[in-house]
N, C-alpha and C positions, 0 to 999 in steps of 0.2 A: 104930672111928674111922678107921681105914687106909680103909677102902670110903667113906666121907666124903670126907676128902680126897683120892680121886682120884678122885672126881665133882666135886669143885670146881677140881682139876688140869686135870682134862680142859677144863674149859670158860674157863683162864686164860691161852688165846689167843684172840686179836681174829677173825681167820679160821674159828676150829672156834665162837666165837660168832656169827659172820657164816651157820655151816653150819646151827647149830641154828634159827635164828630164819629162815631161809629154808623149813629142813625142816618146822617148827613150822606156818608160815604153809599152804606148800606141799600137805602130805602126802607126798609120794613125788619124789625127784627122780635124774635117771640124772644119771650122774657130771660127763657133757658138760655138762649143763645149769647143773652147780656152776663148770666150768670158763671156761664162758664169761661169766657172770656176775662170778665174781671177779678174774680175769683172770689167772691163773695155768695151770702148766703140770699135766698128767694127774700126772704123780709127786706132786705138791708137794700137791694135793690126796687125791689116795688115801691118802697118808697121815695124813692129817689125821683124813681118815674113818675106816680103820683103827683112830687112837688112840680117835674117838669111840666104834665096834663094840667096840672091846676093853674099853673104860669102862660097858659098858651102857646108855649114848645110844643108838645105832642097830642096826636091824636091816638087811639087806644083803641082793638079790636078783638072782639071775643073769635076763637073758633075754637068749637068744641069745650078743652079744659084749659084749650093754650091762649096767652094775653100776646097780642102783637101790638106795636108801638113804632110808629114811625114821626116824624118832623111835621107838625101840624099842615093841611094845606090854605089852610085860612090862616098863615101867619101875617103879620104885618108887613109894611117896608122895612120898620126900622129890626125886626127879626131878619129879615131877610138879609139886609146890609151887615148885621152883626154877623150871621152864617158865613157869610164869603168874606168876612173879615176870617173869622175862624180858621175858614178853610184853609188861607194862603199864609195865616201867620202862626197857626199851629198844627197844622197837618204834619209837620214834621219833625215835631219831637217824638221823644224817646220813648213817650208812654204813647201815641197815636200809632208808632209805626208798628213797635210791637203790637200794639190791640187788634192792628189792622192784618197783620201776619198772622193771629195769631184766630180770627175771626175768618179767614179765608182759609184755613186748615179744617177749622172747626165744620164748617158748610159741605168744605169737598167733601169733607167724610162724611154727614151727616142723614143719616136715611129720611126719607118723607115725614114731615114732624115731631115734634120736639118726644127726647127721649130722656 
C-alpha cells in the first residue's frame, strides 16, 4: 500500500501533473523545455522532477550539460492505467492544452539543443 500511495503522492501537485501529461504527450523532454513552458525557475522544476524519478514516474538522461526526462519505461501496470486514465480525463483542460500549444511553439522554433 506505502508504494501506492506515493505514486498517487507524487502526482498530487498540479505542476508534476502538468510534467506528466507533457512527458506522456511529448516522449522525451530536456529540462529547458519544461522550464519555459511552465514558467518557472530551473530549481523549482528539477525538483519536481527529482520527486517524479524518485517515485518511478521518470527516467532521466544526461547529455552533454542538458537533463532529459521522459515517462519511465519500467513503469508498472498500475502506472500505466493511471497514464491513460490521465490522458482521456485530463488532456483537456485548460492548463494541458495551453502547455501543449504552447510546447509545440516552443520545439518548432527551437534550434538543435537546449538554449
Amino acid at each position: 500500500m506505502k508504494q501506492i500511495a506515493h505514486l498517487f503522492k507524487a502526482l498530487s501537485d498540479p505542476i508534476r501533473l502538468r510534467i506528466v501529461l507533457m512527458l506522456e504527450s511529448q516522449g522525451e523532454l530536456c529540462v529547458c523545455d519544461l522550464m519555459a513552458v511552465l514558467g518557472l525557475p530551473q530549481s523549482t522544476v528539477s525538483r519536481h522532477l527529482a520527486y517524479l524519478k524518485k517515485t518511478g514516474w521518470l527516467d532521466g538522461r544526461r547529455q552533454g550539460v542538458w537533463m532529459y526526462y521522459r515517462i519511465s519505461k519500467s513503469c508498472t501496470p498500475l502506472n500505466a492505467d493511471i497514464l491513460r486514465s490521465l490522458k482521456q480525463h485530463a488532456s483537456d483542460s485548460a492548463e494541458a492544452v495551453s502547455d501543449r500549444l504552447s510546447l509545440t511553439a516552443l520545439l518548432k522554433d527551437k534550434p538543435a539543443g537546449c538554449s
